[in-house]
C-alpha positions in Angstrom: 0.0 0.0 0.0 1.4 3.5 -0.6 -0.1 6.7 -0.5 -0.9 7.3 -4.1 -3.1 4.3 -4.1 -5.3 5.7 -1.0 -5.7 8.9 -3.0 -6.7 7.1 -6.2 -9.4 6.0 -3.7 -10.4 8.7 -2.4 -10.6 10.8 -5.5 -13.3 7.8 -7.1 -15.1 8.6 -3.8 -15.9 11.8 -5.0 -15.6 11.4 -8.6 -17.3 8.1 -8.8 -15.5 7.6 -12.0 -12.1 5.9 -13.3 -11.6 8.2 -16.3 -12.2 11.4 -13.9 -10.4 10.2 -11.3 -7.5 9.3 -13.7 -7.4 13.3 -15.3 -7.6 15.0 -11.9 -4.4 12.9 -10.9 -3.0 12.9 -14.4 -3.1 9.2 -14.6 -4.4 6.7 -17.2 -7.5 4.8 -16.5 -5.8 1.5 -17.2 -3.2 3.4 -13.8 -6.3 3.9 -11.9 -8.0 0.1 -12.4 -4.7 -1.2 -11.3 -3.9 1.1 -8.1 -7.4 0.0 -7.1 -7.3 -3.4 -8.1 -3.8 -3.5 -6.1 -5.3 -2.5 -3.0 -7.8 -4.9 -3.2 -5.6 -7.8 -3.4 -3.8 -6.3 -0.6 -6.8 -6.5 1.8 -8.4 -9.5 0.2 -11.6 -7.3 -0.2 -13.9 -5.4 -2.9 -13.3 -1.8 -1.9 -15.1 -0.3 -5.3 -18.7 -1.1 -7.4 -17.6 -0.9 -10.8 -21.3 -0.6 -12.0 -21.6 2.6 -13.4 -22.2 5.3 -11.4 -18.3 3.8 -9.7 -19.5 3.6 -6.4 -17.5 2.1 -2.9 -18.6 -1.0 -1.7 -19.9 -0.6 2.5 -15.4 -2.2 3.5 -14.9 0.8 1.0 -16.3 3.3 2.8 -14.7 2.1 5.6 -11.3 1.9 4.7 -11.8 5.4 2.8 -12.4 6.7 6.6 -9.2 5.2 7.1 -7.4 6.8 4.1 -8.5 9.9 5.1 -6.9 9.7 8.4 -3.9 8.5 7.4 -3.5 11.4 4.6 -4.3 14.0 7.3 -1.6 12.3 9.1 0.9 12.7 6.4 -0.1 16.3 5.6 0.2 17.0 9.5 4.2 15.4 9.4 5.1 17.3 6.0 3.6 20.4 7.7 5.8 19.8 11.2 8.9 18.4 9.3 8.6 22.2 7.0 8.2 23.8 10.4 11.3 22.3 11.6 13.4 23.7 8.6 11.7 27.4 9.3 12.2 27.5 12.8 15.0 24.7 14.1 13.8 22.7 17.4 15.1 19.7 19.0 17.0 18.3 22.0 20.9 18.8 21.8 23.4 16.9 24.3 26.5 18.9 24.5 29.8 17.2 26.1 32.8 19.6 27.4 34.9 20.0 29.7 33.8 21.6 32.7 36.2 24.4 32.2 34.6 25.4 28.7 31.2 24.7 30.6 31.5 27.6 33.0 33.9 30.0 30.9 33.1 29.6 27.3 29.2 28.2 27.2 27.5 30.7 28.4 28.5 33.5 26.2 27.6 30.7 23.5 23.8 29.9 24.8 22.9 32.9 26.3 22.5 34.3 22.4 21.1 30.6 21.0 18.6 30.0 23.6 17.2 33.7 23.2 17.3 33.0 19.2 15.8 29.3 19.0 13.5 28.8 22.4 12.4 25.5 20.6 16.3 24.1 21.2 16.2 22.9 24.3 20.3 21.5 25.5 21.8 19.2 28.1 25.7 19.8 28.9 27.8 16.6 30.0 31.2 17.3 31.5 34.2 15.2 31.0 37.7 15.6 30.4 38.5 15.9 26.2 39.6 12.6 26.0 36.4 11.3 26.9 34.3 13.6 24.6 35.9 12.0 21.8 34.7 8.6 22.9 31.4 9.6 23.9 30.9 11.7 20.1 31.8 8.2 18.3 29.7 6.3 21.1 26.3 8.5 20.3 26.4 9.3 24.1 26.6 12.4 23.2 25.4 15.0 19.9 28.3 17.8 19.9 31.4 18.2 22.0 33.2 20.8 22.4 36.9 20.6 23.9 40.7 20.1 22.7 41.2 18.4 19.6 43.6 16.3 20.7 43.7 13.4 18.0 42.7 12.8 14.5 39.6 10.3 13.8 38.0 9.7 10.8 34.7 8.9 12.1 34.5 12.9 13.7 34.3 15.8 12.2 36.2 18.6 13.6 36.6 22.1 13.5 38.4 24.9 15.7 37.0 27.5 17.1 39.8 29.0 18.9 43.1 28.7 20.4 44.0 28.1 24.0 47.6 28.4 26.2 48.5 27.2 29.4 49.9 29.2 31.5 51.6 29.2 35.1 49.5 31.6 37.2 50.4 32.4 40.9 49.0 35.1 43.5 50.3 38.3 43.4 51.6 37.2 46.7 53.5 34.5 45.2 57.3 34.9 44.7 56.9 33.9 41.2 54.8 37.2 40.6 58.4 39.4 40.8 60.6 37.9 38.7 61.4 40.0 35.4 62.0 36.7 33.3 60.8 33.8 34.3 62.7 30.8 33.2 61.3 27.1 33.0 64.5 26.0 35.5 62.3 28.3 38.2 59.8 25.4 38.2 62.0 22.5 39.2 61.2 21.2 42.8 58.2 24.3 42.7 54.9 23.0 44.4 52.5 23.4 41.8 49.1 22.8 41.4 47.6 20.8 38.6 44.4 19.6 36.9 43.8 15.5 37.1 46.1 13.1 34.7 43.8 12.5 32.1 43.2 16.2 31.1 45.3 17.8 28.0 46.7 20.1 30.3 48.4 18.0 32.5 49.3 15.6 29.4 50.9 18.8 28.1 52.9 20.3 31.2 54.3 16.6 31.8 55.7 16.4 28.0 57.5 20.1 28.5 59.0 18.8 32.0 60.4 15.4 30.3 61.7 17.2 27.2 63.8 19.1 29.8 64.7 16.7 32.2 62.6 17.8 34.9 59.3 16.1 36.8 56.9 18.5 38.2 56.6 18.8 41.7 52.8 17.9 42.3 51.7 18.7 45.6 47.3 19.0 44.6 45.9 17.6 41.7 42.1 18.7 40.8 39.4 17.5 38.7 38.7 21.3 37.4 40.0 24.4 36.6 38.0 26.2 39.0 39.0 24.6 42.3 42.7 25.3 40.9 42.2 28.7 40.3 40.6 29.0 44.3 43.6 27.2 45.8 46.3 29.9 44.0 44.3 32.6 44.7 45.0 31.9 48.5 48.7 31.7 47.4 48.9 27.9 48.5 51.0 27.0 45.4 51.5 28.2 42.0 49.4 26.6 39.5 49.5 25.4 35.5 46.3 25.9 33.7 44.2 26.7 30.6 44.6 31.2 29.9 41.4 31.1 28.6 39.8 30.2 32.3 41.2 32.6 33.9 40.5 36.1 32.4 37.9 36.7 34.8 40.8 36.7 37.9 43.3 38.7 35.7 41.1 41.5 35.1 40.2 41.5 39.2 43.7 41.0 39.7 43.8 37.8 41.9 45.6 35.6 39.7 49.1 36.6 37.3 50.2 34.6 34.2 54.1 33.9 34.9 54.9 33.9 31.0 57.5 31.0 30.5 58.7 30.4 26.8 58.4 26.6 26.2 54.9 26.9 27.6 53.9 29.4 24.9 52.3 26.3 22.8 48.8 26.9 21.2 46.3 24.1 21.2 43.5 24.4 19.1 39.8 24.3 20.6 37.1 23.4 18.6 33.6 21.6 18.3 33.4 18.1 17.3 30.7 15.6 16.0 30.4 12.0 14.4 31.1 12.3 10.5 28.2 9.4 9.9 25.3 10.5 12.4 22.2 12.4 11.1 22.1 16.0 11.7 18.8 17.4 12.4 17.7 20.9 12.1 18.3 21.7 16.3 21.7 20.8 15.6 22.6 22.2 11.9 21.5 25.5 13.3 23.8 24.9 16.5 26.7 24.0 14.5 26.5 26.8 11.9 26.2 29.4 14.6 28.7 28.0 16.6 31.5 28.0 13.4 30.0 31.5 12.4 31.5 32.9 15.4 34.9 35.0 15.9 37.2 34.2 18.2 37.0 37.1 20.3 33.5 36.0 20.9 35.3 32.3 22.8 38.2 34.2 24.1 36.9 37.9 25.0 36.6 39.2 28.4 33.3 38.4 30.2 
């Protein structure tokens, strides 16, 4: 059964004619017996009286009751699915780090919600490593973090670039010296994020390449419990600059600007190169690469 064959019905319901029926849906009457006589066999029943006037036989009328449901019901979806394309709507599940969740996320849905009401979004943090798992998993729609590898079952693209940088209190020792060498942070108590963040993956490859093992005396799960413990000037600290502009403009934290830290690592939004992309999420996506930089990396 398809729908062309319940409107060939419905059109010798009103009609009560083959040849009629067959000009109003530019078909051949020969097209018209057939659909009909398809239908038929399909239901093992006589749905049409081919005595002339073409009348429906009493399982006729009942299954034209039925057609005409089941058109409304198409004609309903093609309506909704041409709604969706005018005015995006949908459920998107976002993963990022919790970092990006409280510093960069914000700026980001405070302008989408306010533009598309119907998009409603769930945020999942994780480290980056496990956004990449949970993108190629399905677990999650979009993520948003470092890209740290290259997989050709996601699609990625940056957004903007990040640093990390050694930030102490203004109280801190560190915060005097004129130039800062990467020597000053051998045996240093430092604060730094969990093992399995890019960060920390990062700062442990600078300290091998120079023969030195940082001195870890706290390790955190996120960048904001870090950034609490140096503002109290309990150790100096290596994290993300892009977290931190908030306490550089107040003045509580300072970036201690050492060379071989000075590495860029690109930021960007990531998704499964196979998955369907509905409308909630190609407007998400195209808003989110149609941004500047400044709008990821600009003061709040």
């Amino acid at each position: 059964m398809n729908i062309s064959q319940l409107e060939t019905l419905i059109t010798i319901s009103k009609t009560k004619s083959f040849r009629k029926a067959g000009e109003l849906l530019n078909l051949t009457q020969p097209a018209v017996s057939a659909q009909i006589k398809s239908l038929e066999d399909e239901f093992k029943t006589v749905l049409v009286d081919r005595n002339q006037p073409v009348t429906l036989t009493d399982r006729g009328q009942v299954f034209l009751e039925r057609a005409e449901r089941i058109l409304d019901i198409v004609e309903e979806l093609k309506q909704k699915l041409s709604d969706m394309e005018q005015t995006p709507q949908g459920h998107i599940v976002l993963g990022t780090t919790t970092s990006i969740a409280i510093q960069i996320l914000p700026r980001i849905l405070s302008y989408f919600q306010d533009q598309f009401p119907l998009i409603k979004t769930t945020i999942q943090s994780m480290a980056s490593s496990q956004i990449y798992q949970h993108v190629e998993q399905g677990l999650v729609d979009i993520g948003i973090g470092y890209l740290i590898e290259h997989n050709p079952q996601i699609h990625a693209s940056v957004l903007y670039y990040d640093t990390f940088e050694v930030v102490v209190s203004p109280l801190h020792p560190l915060a005097k010296e004129e130039q800062p060498e990467l020597e000053m942070l051998r045996d240093l108590p430092l604060i730094l994020l969990s093992p399995d963040t890019v960060g920390r993956r990062f700062v442990e490859q600078v300290f091998r390449d120079h023969n030195m093992e940082p001195n870890v005396v706290m390790e955190l799960s996120s960048s904001e419990e870090v950034k609490r413990m140096v503002e109290i000037n309990l150790a100096a600290a290596i994290i993300s600059k892009q977290t931190i502009s908030r306490e550089l403009r107040l003045g509580t934290l300072q970036i201690v600007p050492i060379p071989e830290l000075e590495v860029t690592h690109p930021v960007g939004v990531i998704y499964k190169s196979s998955r369907y992309i509905n409308s909630a999420m190609q407007q998400f996506l195209g808003d989110l690469k149609g941004m500047p930089e400044t709008k990821f990396t600009g003061s709040d």
